[in-house]
N, C-alpha and C positions, 0 to 999 in steps of 0.2 A: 504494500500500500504506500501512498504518497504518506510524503513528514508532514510535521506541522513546522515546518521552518520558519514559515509566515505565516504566522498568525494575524487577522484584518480585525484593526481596530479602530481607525481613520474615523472621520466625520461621514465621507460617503459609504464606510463598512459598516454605519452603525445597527443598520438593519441584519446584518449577518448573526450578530449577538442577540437580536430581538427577537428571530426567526433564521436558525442556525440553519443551512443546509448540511448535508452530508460531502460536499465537493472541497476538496484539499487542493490548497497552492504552495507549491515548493519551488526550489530550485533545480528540484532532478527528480527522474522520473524513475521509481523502483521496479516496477512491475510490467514495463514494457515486454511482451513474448518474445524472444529471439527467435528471428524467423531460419528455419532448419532446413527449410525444404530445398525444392531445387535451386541451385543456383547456378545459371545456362552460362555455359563460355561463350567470349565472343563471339568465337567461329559460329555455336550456334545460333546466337543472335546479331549475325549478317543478315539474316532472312526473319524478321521478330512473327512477323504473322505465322509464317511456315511452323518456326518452331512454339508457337501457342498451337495452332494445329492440330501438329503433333502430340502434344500432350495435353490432351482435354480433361483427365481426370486430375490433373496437377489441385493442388487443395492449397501451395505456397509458392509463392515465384519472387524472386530478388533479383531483377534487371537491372538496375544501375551499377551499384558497383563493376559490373564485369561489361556494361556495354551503355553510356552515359549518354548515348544519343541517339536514343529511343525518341523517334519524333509524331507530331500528333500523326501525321498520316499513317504511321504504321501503329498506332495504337488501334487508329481505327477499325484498318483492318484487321488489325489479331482480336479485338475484340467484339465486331460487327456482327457474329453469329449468337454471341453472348458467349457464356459459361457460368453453367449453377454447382461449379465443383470448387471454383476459386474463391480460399475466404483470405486470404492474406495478398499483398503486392506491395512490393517498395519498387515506387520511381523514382529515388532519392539521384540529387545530381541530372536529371534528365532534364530535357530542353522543352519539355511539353509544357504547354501554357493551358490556360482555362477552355479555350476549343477545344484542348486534346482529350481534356475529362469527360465530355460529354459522352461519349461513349462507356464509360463505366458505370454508367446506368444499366446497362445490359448484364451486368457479374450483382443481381440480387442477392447471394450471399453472403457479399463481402464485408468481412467484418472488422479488418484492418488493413490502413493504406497508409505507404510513408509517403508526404511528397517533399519532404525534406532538400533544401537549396535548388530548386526547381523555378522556376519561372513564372507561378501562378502569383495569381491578387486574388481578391476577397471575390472578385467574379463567379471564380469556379466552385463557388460553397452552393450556387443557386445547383447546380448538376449534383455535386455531393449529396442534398439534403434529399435528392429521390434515391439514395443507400439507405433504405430503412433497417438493414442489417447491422449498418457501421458502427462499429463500436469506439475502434482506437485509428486515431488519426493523428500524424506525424506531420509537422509544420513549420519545423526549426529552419533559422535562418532563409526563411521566404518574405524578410519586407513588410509583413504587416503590421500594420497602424490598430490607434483605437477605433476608427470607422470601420476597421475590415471584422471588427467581432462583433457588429451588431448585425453581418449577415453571415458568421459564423454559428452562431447562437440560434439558426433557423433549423441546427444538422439537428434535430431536437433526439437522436436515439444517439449520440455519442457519451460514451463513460471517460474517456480518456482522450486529454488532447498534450501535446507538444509543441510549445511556443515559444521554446529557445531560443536565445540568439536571435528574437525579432526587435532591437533596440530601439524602434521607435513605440515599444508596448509599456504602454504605464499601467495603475492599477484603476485608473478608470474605465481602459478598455476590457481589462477582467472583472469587472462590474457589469460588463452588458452580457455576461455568460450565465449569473444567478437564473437566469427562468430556464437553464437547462436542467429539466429537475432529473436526468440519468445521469449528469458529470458527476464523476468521484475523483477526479484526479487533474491539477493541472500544474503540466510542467514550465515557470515565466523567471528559468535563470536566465541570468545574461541578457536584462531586459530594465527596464526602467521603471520595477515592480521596485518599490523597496523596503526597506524597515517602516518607515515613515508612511508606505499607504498600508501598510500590512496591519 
């Protein structure tokens, strides 16, 4: 489970003490799953559709690290048929932007996605939020602001979020997250969360 490292006491936290949720903010995230399953070499992801394809029963896939420039068009295609086998995906490091999600509307069981240092904005949460499955979503280091969490806060089935290393994130923007009443965990190190709005 997340720490209480930050504990919200502020003037705009006052309602957290009057009306505690169960949602934890820390600086690091404990309980993220490490994802085991496959993770495709390059070679194979020369051809990223082909090789979605081919493995249709896959249930975890880790494309970036081994092949960072997974672009929308080929997302589109490897994922245009759908798949109700796939619950996990990291597109951490890839070059896909908020068109490129739209197509992960199609993977209804997915129930964790990294998209860690990736190219999206607060756009791509409008696609995200028809993931009725989504549980854990990974978002470090992508840019966003306090405006980009008041259509992040729309994902309303997420337990776990990752908003590392998004330094323009203070604790007002983790204020627009309270109505997500499944969040339990949220990770705002290296962000401009600090003692003083805690």
């Amino acid at each position: 489970v997340g720490m209480w490292n930050m504990l919200i006491h502020s003037n705009i936290w006052k309602q957290l003490f009057e009306h505690p949720p169960a949602m934890r903010v820390s600086h690091y995230m404990t309980n993220w799953a490490v994802v085991a399953g496959n993770h495709p070499t390059e070679k194979e992801l020369n051809n990223f559709p082909q090789y979605v394809a081919d493995h249709p029963h896959e249930q975890q896939m880790v494309v970036a690290q081994n092949y960072p420039n997974v672009t929308n068009n080929e997302l589109a295609q490897a994922f245009m048929q759908g798949n109700p086998n796939l619950l996990r995906l990291s597109l951490q490091d890839c070059d896909t932007t908020d068109d490129g999600l739209k197509v992960l509307q199609n993977l209804p069981n997915l129930q964790e996605l990294n998209l860690g240092s990736t190219q999206i904005t607060s756009g791509c949460f409008e696609h995200l939020s028809k993931l009725h499955s989504l549980k854990k979503l990974r978002l470090f280091n992508d840019h966003l602001t306090d405006s980009s969490m008041t259509e992040l806060s729309k994902i309303k089935s997420l337990e776990e979020i990752d908003l590392e290393g998004n330094l323009d994130l203070s604790g007002a923007g983790i204020f627009k997250l309270l109505n997500m009443h499944h969040l339990r965990n949220v990770d705002a190190g290296d962000t401009q969360v600090t003692a003083q709005d805690c």
